[in-house]
C-alpha positions as CSV (number, residue, x, y, z in Angstrom):
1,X,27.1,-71.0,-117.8
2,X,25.7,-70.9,-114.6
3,X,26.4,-68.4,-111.5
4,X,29.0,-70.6,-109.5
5,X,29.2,-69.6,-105.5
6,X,32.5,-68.9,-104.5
7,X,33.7,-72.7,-103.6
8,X,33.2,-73.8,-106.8
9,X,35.2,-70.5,-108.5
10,X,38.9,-71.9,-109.2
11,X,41.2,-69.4,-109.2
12,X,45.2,-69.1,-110.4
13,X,47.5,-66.3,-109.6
14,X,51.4,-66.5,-111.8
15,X,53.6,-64.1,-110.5
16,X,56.6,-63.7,-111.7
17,X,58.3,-61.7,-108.5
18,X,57.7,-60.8,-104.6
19,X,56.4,-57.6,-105.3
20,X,54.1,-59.1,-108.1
21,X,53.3,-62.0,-105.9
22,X,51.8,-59.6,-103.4
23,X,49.8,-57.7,-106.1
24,X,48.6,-60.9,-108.0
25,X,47.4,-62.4,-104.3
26,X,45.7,-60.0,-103.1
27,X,44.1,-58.8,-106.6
28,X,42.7,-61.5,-107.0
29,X,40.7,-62.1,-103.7
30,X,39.1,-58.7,-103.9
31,X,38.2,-59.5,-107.8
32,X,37.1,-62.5,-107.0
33,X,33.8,-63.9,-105.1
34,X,34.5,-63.8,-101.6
35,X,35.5,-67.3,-100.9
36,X,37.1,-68.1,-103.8
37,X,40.7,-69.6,-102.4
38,X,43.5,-68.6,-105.2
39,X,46.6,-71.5,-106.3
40,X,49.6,-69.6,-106.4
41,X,52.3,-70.4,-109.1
42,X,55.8,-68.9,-109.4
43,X,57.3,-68.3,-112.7
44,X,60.6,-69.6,-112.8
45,X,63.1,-67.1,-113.6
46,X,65.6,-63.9,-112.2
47,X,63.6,-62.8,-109.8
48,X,61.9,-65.4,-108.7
49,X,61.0,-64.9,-104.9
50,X,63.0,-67.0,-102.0
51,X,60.9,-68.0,-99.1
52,X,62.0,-65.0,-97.2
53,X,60.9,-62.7,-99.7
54,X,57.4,-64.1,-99.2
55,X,57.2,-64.2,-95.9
56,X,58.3,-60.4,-96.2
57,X,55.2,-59.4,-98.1
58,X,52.7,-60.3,-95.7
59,X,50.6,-62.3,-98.0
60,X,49.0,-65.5,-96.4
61,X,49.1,-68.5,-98.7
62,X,52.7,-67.9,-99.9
63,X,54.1,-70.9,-99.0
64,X,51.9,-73.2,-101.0
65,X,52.9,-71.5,-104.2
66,X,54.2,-73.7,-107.1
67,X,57.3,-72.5,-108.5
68,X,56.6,-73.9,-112.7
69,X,57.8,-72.8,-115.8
70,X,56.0,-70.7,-118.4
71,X,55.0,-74.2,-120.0
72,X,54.0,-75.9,-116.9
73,X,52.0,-73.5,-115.9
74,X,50.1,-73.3,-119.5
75,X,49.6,-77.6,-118.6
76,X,47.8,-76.4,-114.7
77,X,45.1,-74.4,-116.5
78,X,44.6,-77.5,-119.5
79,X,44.5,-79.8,-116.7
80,X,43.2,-78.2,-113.6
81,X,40.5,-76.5,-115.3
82,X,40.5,-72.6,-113.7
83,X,37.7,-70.1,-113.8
84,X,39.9,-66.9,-113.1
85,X,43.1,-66.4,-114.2
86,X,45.1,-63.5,-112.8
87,X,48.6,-62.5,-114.7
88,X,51.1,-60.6,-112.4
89,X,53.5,-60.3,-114.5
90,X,55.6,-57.9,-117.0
91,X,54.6,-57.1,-120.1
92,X,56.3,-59.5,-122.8
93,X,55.6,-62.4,-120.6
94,X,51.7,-61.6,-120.1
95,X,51.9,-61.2,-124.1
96,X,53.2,-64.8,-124.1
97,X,50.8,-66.3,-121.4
98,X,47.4,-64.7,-123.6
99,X,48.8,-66.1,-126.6
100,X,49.7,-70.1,-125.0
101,X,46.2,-69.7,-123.5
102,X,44.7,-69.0,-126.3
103,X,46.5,-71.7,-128.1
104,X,45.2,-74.3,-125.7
105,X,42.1,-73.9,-127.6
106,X,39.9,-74.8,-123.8
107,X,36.4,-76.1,-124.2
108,X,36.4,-72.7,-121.9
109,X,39.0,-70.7,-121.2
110,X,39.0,-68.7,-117.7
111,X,38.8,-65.4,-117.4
112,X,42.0,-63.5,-117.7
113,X,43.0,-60.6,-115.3
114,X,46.1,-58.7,-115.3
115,X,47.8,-54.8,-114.2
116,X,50.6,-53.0,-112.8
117,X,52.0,-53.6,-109.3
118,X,52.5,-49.8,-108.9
119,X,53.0,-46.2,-110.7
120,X,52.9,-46.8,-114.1
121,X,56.0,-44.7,-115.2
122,X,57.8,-45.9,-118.0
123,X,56.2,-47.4,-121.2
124,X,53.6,-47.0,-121.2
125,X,51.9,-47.5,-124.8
126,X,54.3,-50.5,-124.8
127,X,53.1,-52.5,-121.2
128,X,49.7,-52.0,-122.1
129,X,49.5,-53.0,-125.8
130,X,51.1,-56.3,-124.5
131,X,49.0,-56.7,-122.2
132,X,46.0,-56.1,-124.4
133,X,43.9,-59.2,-125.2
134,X,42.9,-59.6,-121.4
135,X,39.4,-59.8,-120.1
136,X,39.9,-57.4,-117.6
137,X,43.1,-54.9,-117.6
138,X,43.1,-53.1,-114.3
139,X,44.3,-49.4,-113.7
140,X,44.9,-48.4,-110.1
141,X,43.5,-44.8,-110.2
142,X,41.2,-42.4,-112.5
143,X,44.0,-40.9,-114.0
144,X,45.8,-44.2,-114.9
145,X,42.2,-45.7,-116.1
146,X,42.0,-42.3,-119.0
147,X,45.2,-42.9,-119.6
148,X,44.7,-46.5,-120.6
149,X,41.7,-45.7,-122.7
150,X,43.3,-43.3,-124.2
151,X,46.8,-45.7,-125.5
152,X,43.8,-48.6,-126.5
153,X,41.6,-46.1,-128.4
154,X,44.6,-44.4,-130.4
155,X,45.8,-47.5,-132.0
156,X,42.0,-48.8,-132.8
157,X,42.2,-51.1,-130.2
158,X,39.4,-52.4,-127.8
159,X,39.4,-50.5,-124.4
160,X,36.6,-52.2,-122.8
161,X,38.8,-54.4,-120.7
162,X,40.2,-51.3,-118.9
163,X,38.4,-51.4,-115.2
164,X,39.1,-49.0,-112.5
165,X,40.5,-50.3,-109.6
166,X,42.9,-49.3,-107.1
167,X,46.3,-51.2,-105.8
168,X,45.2,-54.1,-103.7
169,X,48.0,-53.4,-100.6
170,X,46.7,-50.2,-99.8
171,X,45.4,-50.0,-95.8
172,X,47.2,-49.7,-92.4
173,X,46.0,-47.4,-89.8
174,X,46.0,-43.7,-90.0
175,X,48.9,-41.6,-89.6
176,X,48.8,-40.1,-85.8
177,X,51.9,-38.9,-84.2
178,X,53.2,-40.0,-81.3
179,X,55.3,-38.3,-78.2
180,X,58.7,-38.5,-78.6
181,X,59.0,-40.6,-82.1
182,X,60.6,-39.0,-85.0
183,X,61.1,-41.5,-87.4
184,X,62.5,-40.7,-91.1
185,X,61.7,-43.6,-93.6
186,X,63.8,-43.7,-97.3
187,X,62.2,-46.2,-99.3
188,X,64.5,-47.8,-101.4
189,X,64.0,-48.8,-105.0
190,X,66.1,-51.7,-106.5
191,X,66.7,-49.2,-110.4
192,X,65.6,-45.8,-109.6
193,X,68.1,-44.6,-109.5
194,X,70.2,-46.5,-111.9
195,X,73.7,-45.6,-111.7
196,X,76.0,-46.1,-109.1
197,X,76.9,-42.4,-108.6
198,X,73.5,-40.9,-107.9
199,X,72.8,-44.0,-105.5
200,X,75.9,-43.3,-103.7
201,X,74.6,-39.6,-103.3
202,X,71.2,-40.3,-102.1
203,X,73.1,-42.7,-99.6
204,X,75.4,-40.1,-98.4
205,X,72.6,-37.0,-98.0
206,X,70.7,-40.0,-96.0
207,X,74.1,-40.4,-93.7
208,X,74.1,-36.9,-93.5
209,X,70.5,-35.9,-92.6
210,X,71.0,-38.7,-89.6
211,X,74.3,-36.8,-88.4
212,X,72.4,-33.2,-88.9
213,X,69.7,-35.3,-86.6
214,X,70.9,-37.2,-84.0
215,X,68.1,-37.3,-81.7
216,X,66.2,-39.0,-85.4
217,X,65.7,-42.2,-85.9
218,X,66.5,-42.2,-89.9
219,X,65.5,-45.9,-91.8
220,X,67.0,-47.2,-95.1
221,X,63.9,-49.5,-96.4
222,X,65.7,-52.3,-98.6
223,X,63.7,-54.4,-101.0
224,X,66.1,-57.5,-101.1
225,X,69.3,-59.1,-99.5
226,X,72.0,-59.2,-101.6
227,X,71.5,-62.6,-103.9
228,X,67.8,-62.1,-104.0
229,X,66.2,-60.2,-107.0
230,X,63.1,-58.2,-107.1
231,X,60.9,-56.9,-110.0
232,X,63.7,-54.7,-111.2
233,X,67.3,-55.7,-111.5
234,X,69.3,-53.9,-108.5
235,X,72.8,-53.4,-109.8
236,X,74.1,-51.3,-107.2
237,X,73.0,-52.6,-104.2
238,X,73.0,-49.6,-101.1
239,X,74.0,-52.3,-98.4
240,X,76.7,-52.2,-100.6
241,X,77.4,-49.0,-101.0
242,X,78.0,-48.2,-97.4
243,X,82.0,-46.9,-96.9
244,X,82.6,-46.6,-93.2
245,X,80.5,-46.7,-89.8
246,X,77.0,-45.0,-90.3
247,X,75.4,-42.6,-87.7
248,X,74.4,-44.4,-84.7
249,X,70.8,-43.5,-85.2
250,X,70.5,-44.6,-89.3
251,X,70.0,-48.3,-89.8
252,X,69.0,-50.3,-92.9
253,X,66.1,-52.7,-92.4
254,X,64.0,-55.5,-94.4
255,X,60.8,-56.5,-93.6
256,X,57.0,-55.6,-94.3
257,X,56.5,-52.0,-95.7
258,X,53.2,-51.9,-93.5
259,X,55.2,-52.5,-90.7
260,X,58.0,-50.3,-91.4
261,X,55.2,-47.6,-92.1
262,X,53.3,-48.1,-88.6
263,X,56.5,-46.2,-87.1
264,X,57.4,-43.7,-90.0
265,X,56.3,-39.5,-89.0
266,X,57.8,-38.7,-92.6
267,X,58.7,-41.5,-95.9
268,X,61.0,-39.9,-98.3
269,X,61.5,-41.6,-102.0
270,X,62.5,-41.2,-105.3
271,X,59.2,-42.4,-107.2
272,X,58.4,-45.5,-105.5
273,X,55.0,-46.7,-104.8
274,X,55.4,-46.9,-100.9
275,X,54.7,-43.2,-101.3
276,X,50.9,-43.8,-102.3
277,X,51.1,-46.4,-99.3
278,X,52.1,-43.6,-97.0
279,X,49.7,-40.9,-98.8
280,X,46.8,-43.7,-98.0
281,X,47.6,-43.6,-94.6
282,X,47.9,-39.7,-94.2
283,X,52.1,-40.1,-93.4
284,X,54.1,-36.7,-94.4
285,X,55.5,-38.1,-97.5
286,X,58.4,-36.3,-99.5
287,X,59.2,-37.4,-103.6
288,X,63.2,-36.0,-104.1
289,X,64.1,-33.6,-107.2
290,X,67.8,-33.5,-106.1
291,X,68.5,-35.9,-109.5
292,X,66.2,-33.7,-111.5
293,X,62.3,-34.5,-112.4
294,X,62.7,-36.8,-114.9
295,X,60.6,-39.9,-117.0
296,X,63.6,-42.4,-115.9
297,X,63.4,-41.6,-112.4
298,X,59.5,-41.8,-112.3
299,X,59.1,-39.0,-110.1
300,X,57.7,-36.8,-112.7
301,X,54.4,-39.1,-112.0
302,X,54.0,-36.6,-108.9
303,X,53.9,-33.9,-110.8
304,X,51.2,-31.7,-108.8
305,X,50.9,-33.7,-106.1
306,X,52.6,-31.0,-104.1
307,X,55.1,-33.7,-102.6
308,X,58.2,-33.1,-104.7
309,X,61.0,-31.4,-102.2
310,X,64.8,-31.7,-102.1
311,X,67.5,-32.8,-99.2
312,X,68.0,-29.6,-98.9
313,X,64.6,-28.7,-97.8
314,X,64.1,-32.0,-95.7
315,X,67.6,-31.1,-93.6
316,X,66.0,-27.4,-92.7
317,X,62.5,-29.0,-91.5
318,X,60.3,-28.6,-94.3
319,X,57.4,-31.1,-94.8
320,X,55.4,-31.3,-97.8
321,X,51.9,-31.0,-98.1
322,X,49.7,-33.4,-100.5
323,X,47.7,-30.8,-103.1
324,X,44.0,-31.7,-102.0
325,X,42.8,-33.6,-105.4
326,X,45.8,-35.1,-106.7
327,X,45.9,-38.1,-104.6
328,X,42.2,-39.6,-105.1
329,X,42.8,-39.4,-108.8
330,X,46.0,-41.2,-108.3
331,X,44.7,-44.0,-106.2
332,X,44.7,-43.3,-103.0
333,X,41.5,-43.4,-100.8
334,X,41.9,-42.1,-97.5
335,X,38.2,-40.6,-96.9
336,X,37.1,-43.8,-96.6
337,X,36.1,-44.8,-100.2
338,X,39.2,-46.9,-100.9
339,X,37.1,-50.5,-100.4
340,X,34.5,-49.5,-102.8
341,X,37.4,-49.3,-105.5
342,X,36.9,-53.2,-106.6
343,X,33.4,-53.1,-106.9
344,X,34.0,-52.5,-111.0
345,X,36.3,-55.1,-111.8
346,X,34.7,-57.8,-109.1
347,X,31.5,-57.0,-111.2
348,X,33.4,-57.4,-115.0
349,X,34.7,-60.8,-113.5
350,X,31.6,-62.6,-111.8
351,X,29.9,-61.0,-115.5
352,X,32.2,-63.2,-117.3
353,X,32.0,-66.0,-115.5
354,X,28.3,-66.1,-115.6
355,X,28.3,-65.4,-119.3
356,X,27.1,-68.6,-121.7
357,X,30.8,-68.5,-123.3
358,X,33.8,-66.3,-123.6
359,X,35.2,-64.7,-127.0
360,X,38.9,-66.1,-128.0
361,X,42.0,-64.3,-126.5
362,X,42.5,-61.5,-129.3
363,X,45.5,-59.5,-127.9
364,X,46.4,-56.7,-130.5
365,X,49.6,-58.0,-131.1
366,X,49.5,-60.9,-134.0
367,X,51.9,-62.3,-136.4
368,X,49.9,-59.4,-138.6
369,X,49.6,-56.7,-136.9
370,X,53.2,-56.8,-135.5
371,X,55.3,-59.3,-137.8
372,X,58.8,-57.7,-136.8
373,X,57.8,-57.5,-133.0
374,X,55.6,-60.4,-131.7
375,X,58.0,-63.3,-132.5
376,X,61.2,-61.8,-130.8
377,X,58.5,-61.3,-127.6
378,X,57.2,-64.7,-127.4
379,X,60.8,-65.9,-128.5
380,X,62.1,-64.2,-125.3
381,X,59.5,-66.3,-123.4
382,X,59.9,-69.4,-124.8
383,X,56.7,-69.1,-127.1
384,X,57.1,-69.3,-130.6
385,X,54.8,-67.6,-132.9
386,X,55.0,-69.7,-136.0
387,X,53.5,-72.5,-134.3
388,X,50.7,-73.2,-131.7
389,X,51.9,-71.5,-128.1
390,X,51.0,-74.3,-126.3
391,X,52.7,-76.9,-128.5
392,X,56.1,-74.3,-128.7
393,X,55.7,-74.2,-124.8
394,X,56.0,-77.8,-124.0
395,X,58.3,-78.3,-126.3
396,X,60.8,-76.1,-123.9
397,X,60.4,-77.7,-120.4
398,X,63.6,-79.3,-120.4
399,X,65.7,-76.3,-121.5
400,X,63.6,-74.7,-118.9
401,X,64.3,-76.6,-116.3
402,X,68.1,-76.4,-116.9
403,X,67.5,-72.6,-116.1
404,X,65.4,-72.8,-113.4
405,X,68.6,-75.5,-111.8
406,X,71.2,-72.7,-112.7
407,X,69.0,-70.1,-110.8
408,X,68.5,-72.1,-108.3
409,X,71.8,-72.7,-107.7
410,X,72.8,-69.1,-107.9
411,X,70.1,-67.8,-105.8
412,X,69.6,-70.0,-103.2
413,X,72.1,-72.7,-103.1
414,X,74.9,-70.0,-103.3
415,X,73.9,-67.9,-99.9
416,X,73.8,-70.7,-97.8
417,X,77.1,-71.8,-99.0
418,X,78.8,-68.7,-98.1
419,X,77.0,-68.6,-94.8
420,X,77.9,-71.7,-93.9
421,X,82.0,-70.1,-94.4
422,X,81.2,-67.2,-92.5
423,X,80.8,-69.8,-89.2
């Protein structure tokens, strides 16, 4: 095939959140030659984004994103013939997606990207080995790139595919203090924690760290409004949790992290990935132990970063320090080297595309390999393995569709309703 220039590269990004949206976007036009304009398609489902929650993210181009089903989107890349594909999207469902591209049997398929939208915490072996069968399987840091390897390698799978990269949304300006601002960010996370009693604490040692501060302005980050979903289902929602008047100087905002970030002097979580956000810019950034260091929580992924504190500690002053390696090998770049990160996978891609043809998708999960696993996956996702995945796909529009109505209806519909009763 010949080298294209950048025009004539057509590019899809399917996202299946706001969070993944963002990654997906913005992946894709630092992969990709410069130029190249990515089609955005929503997958219809939970957590499909509302237009608010893609204005939120900051990524231009939102707007003209196609909300389809798993099948419809399968039907864009038959018909509308993409170079690049990039797959934001959770594990099971990128499984499905490599295994209805590859039963579109393409005069020539497009290249298939796909990763994580953040810190890699939970399972692991599992997300990757269903994302295997991708060209190009990103990893946003060193360490995350040997651990990849490593999963790939131990089951006698292909690892090539694994490229170093970094997360797309990293930037901002650097950290510099200003006279008279002392601004305390939490960064909320829609199921870390989990239960309703450990997000009720967090919430009350935030109340109480703004009373022990008055003269502080203290922030409660929230990912979503209540009736929109995120990547993660948020059961316990801490707009919800709040019993009585709060502190005059703690407020709960929405918006762009970015933003929020240009006006933090110290962002406190419990694992989420706005920390390497703030570590990129150089922000005092604290990761709490007061629930334990544990796999669930995801905070054990800062293990040696020198950032894990407690309440405790925060209320008497204290202000972590980052250990000097740990955050270039976990993906953050502030020395200046952070743009240089995509140079590796925009090289793997325009390779591909130049190449005379591509090999078939061959992700390691097959009706061989994993007999008792693969069907209940693509089942999930409307794939069905004893037939051809694009065939099974088109075959469920309709029942599709009858979702995506009762979602809609829940999710949008329902809000305005019960604005329109609070006039």
């Amino acid at each position: 095939m010949p080298s294209r220039n950048s025009e004539a590269v057509r590019v899809a990004v399917l996202a299946d959140s706001d969070t993944r949206w963002k990654w997906g976007a913005l992946t894709a036009r630092r992969i990709t030659p410069s130029g190249a304009r990515p089609t955005g398609f929503l997958l219809r489902g939970r957590a499909t984004p509302t237009a608010r929650q893609l204005a939120e993210v900051g990524v231009a181009g939102a707007e003209s994103a196609r909300e389809v089903t798993g099948a419809e989107f399968l039907r864009a890349v038959r018909d509308e013939a993409y170079d690049v594909v990039v797959l934001a999207l959770v594990g099971g469902t990128v499984q499905a997606m490599l295994h209805g591209l590859a039963g579109l049997a393409l005069p020539r398929r497009p290249v298939i990207v796909t990763g994580y939208v953040g810190v890699v915490y939970e399972k692991l072996a599992d997300g990757l080995l269903l994302r295997h069968g991708a060209d190009v399987v990103l990893a946003n840091s060193p360490a995350d790139a040997r651990r990849f390897r490593a999963v790939y390698e131990g089951v006698g799978a292909d690892a090539s595919a694994v490229v170093e990269a970094a997360l797309p949304f990293l930037g901002g300006a650097r950290y510099a203090p200003v006279e008279g601002r002392d601004t305390v960010v939490f960064a909320a996370q829609p199921s870390v924690p989990a239960s309703r009693a450990d997000r009720a604490y967090l919430l009350r040692r935030l109340v109480e760290h703004a009373r022990q501060h008055p003269h502080r302005e203290v922030l409660l980050k929230l990912r979503s409004k209540p009736g929109e979903h995120t990547t993660h289902v948020e059961e316990f929602p801490y707009q919800k949790l709040v019993r009585g008047p709060l502190p005059p100087n703690l407020r709960l905002v929405h918006g762009h992290m970015g933003e929020v970030l240009d006006r933090t002097d110290l962002l406190v979580t419990v694992s989420s990935t706005a920390a390497l956000e703030a570590l990129h810019r150089r922000i005092p950034t604290a990761v709490l132990t007061d629930l334990g260091v544990r796999e669930a929580l995801g905070n054990h992924h800062f293990i040696g970063s020198g950032l894990l504190t407690s309440w405790d500690r925060l209320d008497a002053g204290h202000r972590p320090e980052p250990d000097a390696g740990w955050p270039a090998d976990h993906g953050v770049a502030p020395d200046g080297a952070y743009e240089t990160r995509f140079d590796a996978a925009r090289e793997r891609v325009l390779g591909l595309l130049a190449a005379p043809a591509l090999p078939p998708v061959e992700p390691y999960y097959t009706p061989t390999t994993a007999p008792g696993y693969l069907p209940g996956v693509l089942a999930r996702h409307r794939l069905d393995a004893t037939e051809p995945p694009s065939t099974g796909a088109l075959r469920r529009v309709l029942r599709e569709a009858a979702r995506g109505v009762y979602r809609h209806g829940v999710q949008r519909v329902a809000p305005v309703i019960r604005r329109l009763g609070e006039l």
